[in-house]
C-alpha positions in Angstrom: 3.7 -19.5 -13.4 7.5 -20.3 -12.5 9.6 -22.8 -10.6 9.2 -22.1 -7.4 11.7 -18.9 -5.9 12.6 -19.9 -2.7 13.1 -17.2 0.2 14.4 -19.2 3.1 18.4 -18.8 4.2 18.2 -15.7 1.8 19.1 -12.2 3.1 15.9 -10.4 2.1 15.3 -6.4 1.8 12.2 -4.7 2.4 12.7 -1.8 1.4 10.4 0.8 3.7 9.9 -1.7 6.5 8.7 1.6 9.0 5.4 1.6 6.7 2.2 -0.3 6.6 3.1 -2.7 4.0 6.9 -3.1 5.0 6.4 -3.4 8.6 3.3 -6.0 7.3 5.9 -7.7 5.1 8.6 -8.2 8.2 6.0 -9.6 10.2 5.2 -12.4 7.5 8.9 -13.0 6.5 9.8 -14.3 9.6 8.1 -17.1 9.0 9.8 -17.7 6.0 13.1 -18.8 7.8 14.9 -16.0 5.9 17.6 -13.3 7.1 15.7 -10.0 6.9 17.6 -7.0 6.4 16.8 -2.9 6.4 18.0 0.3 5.4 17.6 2.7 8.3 16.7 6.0 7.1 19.2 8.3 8.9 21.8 6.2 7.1 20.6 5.5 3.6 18.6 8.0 1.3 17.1 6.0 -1.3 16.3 9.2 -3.8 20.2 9.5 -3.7 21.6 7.1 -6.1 24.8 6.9 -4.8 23.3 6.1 -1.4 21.2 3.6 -2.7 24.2 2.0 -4.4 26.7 2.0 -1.5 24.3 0.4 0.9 22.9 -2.5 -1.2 26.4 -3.3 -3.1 27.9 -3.8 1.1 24.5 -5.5 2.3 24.1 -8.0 -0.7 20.5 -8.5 -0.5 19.1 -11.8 -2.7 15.7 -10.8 -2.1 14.0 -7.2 -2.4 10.6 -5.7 -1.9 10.3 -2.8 -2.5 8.0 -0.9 -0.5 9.5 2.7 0.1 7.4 5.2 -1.3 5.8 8.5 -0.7 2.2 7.4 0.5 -0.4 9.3 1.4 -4.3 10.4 1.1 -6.0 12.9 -1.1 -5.5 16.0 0.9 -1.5 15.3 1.1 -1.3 13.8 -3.1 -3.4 17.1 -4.1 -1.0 19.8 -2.1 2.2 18.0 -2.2 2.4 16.9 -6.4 5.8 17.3 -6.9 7.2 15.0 -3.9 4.5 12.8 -4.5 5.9 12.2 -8.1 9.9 12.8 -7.8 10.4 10.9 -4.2 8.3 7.9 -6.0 10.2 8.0 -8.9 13.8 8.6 -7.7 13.4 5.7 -4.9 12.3 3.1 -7.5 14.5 4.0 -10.0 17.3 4.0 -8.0 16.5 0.7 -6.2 15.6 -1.3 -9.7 19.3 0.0 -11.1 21.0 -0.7 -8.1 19.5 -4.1 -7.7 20.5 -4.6 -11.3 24.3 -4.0 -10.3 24.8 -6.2 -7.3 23.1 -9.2 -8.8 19.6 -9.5 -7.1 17.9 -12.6 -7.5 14.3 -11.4 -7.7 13.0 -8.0 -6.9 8.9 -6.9 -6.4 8.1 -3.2 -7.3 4.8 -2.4 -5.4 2.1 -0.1 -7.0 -1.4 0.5 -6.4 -4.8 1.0 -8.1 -4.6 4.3 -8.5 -3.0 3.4 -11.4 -5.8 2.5 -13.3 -8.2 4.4 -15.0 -10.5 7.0 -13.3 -12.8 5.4 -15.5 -12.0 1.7 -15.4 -14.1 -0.8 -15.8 -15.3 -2.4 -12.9 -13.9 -4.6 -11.3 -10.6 -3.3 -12.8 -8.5 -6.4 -14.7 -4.6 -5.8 -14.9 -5.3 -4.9 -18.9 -6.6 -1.4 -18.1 -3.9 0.4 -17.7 -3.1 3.0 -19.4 -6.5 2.5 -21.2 -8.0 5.9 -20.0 -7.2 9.2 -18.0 -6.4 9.0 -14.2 -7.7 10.8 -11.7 -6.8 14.5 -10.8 -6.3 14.2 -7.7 -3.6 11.4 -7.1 -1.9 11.3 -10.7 1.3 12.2 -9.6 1.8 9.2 -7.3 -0.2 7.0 -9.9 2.4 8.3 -12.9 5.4 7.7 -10.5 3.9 4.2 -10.0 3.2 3.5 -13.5 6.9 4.3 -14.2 7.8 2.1 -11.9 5.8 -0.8 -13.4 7.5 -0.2 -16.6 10.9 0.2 -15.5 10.4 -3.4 -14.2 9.1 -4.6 -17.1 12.1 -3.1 -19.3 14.4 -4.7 -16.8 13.3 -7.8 -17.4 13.0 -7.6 -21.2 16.7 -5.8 -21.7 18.7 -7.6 -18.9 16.8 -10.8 -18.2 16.2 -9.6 -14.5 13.5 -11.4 -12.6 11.4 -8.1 -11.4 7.8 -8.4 -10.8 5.5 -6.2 -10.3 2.0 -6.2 -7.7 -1.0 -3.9 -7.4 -2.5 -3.8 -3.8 -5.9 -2.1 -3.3 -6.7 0.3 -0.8 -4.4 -1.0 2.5 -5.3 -0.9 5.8 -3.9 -2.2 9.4 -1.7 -1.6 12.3 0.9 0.0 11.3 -1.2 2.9 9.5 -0.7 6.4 9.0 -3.3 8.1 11.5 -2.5 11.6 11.0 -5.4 13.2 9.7 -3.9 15.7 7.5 -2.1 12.8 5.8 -4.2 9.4 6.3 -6.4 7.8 4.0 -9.7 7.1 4.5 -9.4 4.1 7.1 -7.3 5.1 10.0 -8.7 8.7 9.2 -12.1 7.8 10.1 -10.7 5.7 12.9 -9.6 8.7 14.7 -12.6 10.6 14.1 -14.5 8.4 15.4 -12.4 7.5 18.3 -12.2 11.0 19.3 -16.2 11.9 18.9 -17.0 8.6 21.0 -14.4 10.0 24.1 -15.5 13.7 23.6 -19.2 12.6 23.3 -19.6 14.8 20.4 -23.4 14.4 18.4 -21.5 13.9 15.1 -18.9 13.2 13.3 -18.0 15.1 10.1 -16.8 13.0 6.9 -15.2 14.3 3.6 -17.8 13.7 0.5 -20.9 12.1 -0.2 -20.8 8.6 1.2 -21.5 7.3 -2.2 -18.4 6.5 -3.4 -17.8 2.7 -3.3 -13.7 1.0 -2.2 -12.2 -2.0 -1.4 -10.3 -2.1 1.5 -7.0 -4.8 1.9 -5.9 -5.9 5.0 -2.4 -5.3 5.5 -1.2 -8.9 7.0 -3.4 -10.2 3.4 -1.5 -8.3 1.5 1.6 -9.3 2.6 0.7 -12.7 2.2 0.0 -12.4 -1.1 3.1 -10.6 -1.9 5.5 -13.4 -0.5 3.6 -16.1 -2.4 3.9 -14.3 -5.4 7.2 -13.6 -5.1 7.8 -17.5 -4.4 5.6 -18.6 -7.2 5.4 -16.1 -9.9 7.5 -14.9 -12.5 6.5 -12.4 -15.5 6.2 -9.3 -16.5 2.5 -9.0 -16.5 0.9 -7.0 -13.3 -1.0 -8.7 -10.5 -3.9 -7.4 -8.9 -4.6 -7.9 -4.6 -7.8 -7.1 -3.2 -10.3 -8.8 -1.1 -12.9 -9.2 -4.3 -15.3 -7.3 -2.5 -15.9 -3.3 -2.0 -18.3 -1.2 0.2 -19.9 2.1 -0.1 -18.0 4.7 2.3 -21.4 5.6 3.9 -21.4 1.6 5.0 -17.8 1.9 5.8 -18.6 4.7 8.5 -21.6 2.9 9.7 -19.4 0.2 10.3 -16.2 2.5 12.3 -18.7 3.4 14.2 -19.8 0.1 15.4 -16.1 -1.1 15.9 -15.3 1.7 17.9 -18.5 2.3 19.8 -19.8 5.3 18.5 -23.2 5.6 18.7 -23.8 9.3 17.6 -24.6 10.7 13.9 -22.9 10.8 11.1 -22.6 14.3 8.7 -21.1 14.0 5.5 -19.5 17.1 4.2 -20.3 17.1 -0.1 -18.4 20.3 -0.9 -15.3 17.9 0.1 -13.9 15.3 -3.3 -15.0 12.2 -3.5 -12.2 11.0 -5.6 -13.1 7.7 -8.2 -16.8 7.1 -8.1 -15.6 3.3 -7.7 -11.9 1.4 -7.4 -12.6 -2.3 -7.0 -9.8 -4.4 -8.9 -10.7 -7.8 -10.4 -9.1 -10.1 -8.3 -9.0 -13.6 -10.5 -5.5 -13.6 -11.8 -4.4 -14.0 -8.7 -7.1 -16.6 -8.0 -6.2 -18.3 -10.5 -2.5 -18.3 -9.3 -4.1 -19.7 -6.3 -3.6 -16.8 -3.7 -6.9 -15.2 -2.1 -7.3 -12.9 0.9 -9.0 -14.5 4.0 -9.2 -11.4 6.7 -13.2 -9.9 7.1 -13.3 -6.5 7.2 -14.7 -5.9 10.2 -12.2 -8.2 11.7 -9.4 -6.2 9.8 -11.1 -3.0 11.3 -11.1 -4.1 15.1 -7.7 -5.3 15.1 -6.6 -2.4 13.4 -9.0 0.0 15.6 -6.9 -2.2 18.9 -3.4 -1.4 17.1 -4.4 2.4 17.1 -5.7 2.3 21.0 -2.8 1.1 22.0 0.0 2.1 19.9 -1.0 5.8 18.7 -3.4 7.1 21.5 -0.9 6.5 24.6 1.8 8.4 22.4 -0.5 11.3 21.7 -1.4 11.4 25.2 2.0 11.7 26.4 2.7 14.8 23.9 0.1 16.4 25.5 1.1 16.2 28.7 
């Protein structure tokens, strides 16, 4: 643990506040009595160093998190490899230099669990990484992320630079990426389910066997326990956030289903990847920090489910007409 970091009266970046965890991550801040400031896209490319450089060195953040990244689900990591791996490693490197060179206070690098073992251990504690081969189908983003773990971690150790690095689970909540040919497994089945309950349709069709057990992160959670980390820890040792719970995906769907109020079958498609037979990360470092998440997931679900009704539905219904 550290002296506590204080955020409030500083001008704080978060980097990638259009995503899911950045837009989560706004929301939260503004509690924090803090100035929050962005990067708008059209203006600042943050794979261009230069870029990257010009912006930060004229907005003086004190505060960054840095949650740009190329995101996306197993269809888009498998088909898209190189962006997957160069976007991710171009924005953090250029971020974690730049921040270097204007004299950032503290700066939180965001990763995710892929970056463990396909094999882990379960639940998965910080120590196994790089223990073990990742899996096929996402190890571009997870080697892009692992890099950006240790480019933090060199930071620190060569320059003294208070860097910090978190591992969310799987993330879900408004905000979410609910293109199908993009999404993971949350908003994905959302739609699917959304659209078989309006069209009446017998079944819905789901990728894999239903076996597979995740963990599942509400968003607003998550953000959570990234400000109070960044307020009250300081090292260079990775911390897990999850709920400390996971569910089979079969159970998952059941659940969708309920949330939505779809009442029709459910066909599971096994000639489809399954991905990690199980990704539940151990959760009691940052217990022990004293940070746990408090959102159910079937709470998380319906106010996600209520986020997509009436942010993403309307919008698709006026490109249709």
């Amino acid at each position: 643990m550290s002296p506590s970091y204080t955020l409030r009266n500083k001008r704080v970046w978060v980097a990638g506040d259009r995503g899911l965890v950045g837009s989560a991550l706004v929301r939260r801040l503004q509690r924090e009595g803090c100035e929050i400031v962005t990067a708008p896209r059209d203006q600042v490319d943050l794979r261009r160093p230069d870029q990257t450089e010009q912006w930060m060195a004229a907005a003086k953040p004190q505060a960054v998190f840095l949650a740009a990244a190329r995101v996306g689900g197993i269809y888009a990591n498998d088909t898209r490899p190189a962006e997957f791996i160069y976007d991710n490693l171009m924005i953090q490197s250029n971020v974690v230099e730049a921040s270097r060179r204007v004299g950032v206070e503290k700066l939180m690098l965001l990763g995710s669990s892929c970056i463990y073992p396909r094999l882990a251990p379960q639940p998965i504690p910080e120590s196994a990484l790089l223990t073990g081969p990742l899996e096929p189908t996402n190890q571009w983003y997870a080697i892009s992320k692992i890099a950006g773990i240790k480019l933090g971690q060199a930071y620190r150790r060569q320059y003294g630079c208070d860097f910090i690095s978190v591992m969310p689970t799987n993330l879900y909540g408004p905000g979410d990426n609910f293109d199908l040919m993009q999404s993971h497994v949350v908003p994905a089945l959302l739609v699917k389910a959304h659209a078989a309950m309006r069209s009446r349709a017998p079944t819905i069709e789901v990728w894999g066997t239903g076996a597979v057990r995740r963990e599942f992160l509400y968003v607003d959670d998550a953000a959570d326990g990234m400000v109070w980390l960044m307020q009250n820890y300081s090292d260079e040792g990775i911390v897990n956030l999850g709920p400390g719970s996971d569910v089979a995906i079969v159970d998952l769907v059941s659940l969708i289903c309920k949330v939505v109020g779809y009442k029709g079958g459910i066909q599971f498609d096994s000639s489809r990847p399954d991905g990690v037979p199980r990704k539940m990360v151990d959760t009691n470092f940052a217990a022990s920090l004293g940070w746990r998440a408090r959102t159910p997931l079937r709470d998380g679900l319906a106010a996600t489910y209520r986020w997509y009704v009436d942010n993403v539905v309307p919008e698709a219904q006026k490109a249709v007409a």
